[in-house]
N, C-alpha and C positions, 0 to 999 in steps of 0.2 A: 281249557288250557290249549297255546298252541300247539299245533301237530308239525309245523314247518320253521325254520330255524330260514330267515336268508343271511350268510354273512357275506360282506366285502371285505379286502385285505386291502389294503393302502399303506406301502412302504414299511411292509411285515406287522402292521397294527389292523387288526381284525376288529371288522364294528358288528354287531349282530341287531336282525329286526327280526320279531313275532310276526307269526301271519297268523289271526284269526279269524279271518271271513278269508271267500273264494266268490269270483277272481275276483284275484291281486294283480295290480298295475305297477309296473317300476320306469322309473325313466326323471330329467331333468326337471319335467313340468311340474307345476306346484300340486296339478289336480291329482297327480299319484297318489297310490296309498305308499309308495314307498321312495321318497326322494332323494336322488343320488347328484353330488356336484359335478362327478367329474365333465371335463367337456367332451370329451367322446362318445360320452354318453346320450341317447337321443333323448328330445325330450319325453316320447310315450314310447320305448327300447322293448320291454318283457312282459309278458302277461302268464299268469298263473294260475291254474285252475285245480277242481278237484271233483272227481266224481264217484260212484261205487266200487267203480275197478282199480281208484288210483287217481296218480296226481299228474299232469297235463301243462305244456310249456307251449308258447306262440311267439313267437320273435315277430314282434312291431316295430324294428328298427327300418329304416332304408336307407342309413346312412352307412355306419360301421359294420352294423350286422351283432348277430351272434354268434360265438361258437360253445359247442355243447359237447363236455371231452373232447377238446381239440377238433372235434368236425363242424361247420359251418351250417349253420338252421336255414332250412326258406319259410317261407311266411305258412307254411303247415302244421299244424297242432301235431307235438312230438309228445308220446308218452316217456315218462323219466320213471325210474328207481331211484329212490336218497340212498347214499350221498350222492353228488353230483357237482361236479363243474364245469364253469362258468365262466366265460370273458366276455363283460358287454363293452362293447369297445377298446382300451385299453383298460378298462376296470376286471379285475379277478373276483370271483365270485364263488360261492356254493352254496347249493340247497340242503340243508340236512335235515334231517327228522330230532324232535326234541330227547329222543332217545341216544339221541350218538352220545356214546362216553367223552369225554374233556381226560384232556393230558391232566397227569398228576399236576398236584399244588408242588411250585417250586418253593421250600421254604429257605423265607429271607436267612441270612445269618447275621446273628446277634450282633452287634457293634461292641465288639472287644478288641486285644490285641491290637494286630497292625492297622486294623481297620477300623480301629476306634481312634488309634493315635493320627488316619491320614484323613478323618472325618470329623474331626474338634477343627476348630478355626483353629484358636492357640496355638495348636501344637504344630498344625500347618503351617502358619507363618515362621515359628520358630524352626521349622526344617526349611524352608523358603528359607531364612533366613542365615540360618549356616551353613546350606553351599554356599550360596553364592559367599560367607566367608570364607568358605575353603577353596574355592575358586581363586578368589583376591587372593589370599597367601601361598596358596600355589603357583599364580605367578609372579606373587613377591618375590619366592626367594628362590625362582628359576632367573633373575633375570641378575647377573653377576654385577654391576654397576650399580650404583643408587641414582633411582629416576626421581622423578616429581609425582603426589599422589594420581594428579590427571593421567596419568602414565597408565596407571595402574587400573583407573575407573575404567579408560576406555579401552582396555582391551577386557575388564567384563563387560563391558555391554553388549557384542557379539551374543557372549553365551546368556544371558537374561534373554535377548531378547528370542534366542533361539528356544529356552527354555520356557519362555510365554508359548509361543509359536505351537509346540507342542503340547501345553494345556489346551491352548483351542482348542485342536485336533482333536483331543482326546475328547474333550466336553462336546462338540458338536456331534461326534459319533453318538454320545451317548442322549441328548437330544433327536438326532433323527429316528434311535432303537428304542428309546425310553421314553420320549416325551419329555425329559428332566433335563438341567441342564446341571452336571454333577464338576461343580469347580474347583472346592476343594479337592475331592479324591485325585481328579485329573493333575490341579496342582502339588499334590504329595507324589504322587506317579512319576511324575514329569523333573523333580527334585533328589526322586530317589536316581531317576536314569542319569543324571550327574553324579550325585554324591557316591553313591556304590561304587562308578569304576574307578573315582577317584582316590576312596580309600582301599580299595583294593588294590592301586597302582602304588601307593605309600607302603602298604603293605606286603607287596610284592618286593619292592626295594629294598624295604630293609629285610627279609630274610634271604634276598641275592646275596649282599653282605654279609647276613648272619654265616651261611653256609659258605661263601665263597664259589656262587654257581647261578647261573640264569636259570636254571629249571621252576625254582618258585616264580619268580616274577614272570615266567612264558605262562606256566596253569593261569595264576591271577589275571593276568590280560586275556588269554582266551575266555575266563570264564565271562570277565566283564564285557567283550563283545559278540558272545554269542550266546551267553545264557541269561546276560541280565534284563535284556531288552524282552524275551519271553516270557519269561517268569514273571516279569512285570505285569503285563498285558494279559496274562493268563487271570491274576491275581485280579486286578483290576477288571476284566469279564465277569471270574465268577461272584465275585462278592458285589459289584455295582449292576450289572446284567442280567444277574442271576443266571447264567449259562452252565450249562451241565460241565464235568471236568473233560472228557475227550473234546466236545467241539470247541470250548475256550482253548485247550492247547491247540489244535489244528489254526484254529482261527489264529492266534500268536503267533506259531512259526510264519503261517503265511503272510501279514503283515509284518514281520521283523526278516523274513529272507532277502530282501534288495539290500539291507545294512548287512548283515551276515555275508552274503554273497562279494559286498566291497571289500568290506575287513581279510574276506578269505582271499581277493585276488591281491589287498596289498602285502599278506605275510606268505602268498608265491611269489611276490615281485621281491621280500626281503630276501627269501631264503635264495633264489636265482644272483640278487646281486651277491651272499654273500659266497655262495659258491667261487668267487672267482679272487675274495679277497678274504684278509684275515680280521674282521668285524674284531675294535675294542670293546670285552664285554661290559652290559649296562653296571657292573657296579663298582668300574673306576671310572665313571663318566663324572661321579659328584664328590665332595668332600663336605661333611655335616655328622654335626655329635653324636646324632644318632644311629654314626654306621660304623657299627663293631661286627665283631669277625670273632667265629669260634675259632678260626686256622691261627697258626699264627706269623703275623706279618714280618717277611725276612727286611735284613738289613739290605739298606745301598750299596753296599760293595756286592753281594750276594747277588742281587736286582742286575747289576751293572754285568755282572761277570756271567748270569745266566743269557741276559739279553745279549752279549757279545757271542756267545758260544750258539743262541740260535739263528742271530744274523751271519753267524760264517758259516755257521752250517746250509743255511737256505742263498747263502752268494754261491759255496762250491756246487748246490745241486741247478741253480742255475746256469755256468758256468762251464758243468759237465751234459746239462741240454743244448746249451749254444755250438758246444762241440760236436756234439752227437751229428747238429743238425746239419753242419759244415762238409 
């Protein structure tokens, strides 16, 4: 049985080779006993030995070199203790003994739930397929005139093709970490980062109206740009990655902070401009059947006589500043 473990790491994927005889030759040449592509690598790089007292290292390179724990080899037999690391050129390396312990088995999780539903074709397309419905009717019936259907196509294709864009993304990550190229999941991921904030922006709306107050609709949008873009990618780590749950959440916020970090400088720039005026709140901005009111809605004459009484009030207090200032 082997006694020596070599592994190489290549773009966080670890390859492992048995050493059963001594010495062991590593390098590009084919005469190796252990052949490695990369090109930094010389062709006759490492030599490996083993004798009574232990095990035995020779750097044969004279191009790149070795380093051994970060320090630089000469061409003199270095005695090693496993484990041990290893850069032969730009390649990362370790020697270990057949004895090292292996991390736990991460166990897959079952394809149920939300990740059964973002891992069916089916049901993928049919979520693919009703944003981008609610997208279209969303800006159907934002747009007060009646257009032509091309009207309507091309201002979705913007977000299609932004919402392609970010399935790549997401699938090419998981190609370079996985080896896989996981399309589906990436495309339900990338469908939900639309459809969520959108039904939470409807959702928001109508209980502004219900209650007569923006406070639902500010939660609902905050949540939609700053928690839904994490959760998402969390989600999609641990169940496609299999990543543990702290480094999936770190990894998340840190790719969703440059979107969070925007979001947050446009609602200082709202709340700066509004400081200086009096902001129509959002929910007499629309008129639609489904905006009811638990309050109850005063009369015109009421409306008319309130708004006169707080336009004279805010003419006199300006009125008694321009005096002041005189």
């Amino acid at each position: 049985m082997a006694q020596v473990i070599f592994e190489t790491i290549v773009r966080g994927r670890c390859n492992y080779y048995k050493i059963n005889h001594f010495p062991t030759t590593i390098g590009r040449a084919f005469d190796n006993d252990i052949i490695l592509s990369d090109p930094s690598v010389s062709p006759h790089h490492l030599e490996i030995d083993q004798d009574e007292n232990g095990y035995f290292l020779r750097n044969i390179s004279e191009e790149n070199g070795t380093l051994l724990d970060q320090q630089k080899m000469d061409m003199l037999v270095t005695s090693i203790e496993l484990p041990v690391s290893l850069n032969l050129g730009d390649l990362k390396a370790r020697i270990l003994s057949h004895k090292t312990s292996v991390a736990p088995t991460r166990i897959k999780s079952q394809s149920k739930g939300l990740f059964r539903f973002l891992s069916h074709p089916i049901w993928v397309a049919c979520l693919f397929l009703l944003t981008l419905g609610l997208i279209f009717f969303d800006h159907y019936q934002s747009v007060w005139i009646e257009k032509d259907l091309l009207f309507y196509f091309n201002q979705l294709l913007p977000r299609l093709f932004i919402m392609l864009g970010i399935t790549l993304v997401i699938a090419s990550i998981s190609r370079l970490t996985t080896h896989r190229w996981e399309i589906l999941p990436a495309l339900g991921i990338a469908s939900l980062f639309f459809l969520i904030p959108l039904m939470l922006d409807y959702l928001g709306h109508f209980l502004n109206y219900l209650f007569t107050s923006d406070v639902p609709g500010d939660i609902f949008r905050n949540i939609a740009h700053f928690l839904v873009l994490p959760a998402l990618l969390m989600f999609y780590m641990i169940r496609v990655h299999l990543t543990p749950l702290l480094p999936a959440l770190g990894a998340a916020i840190l790719v969703s902070s440059p979107i969070s970090a925007y979001y947050l400088n446009d609602q200082i720039d709202q709340l700066s401009t509004y400081s200086g005026f009096s902001p129509l709140p959002s929910y007499n901005q629309t008129l639609s059947a489904f905006d009811i009111r638990i309050a109850k809605s005063i009369s015109l004459a009421d409306y008319f006589k309130d708004a006169d009484r707080i336009l004279s009030k805010r003419t006199n207090e300006m009125l008694q500043q321009q005096r002041e200032k005189e």
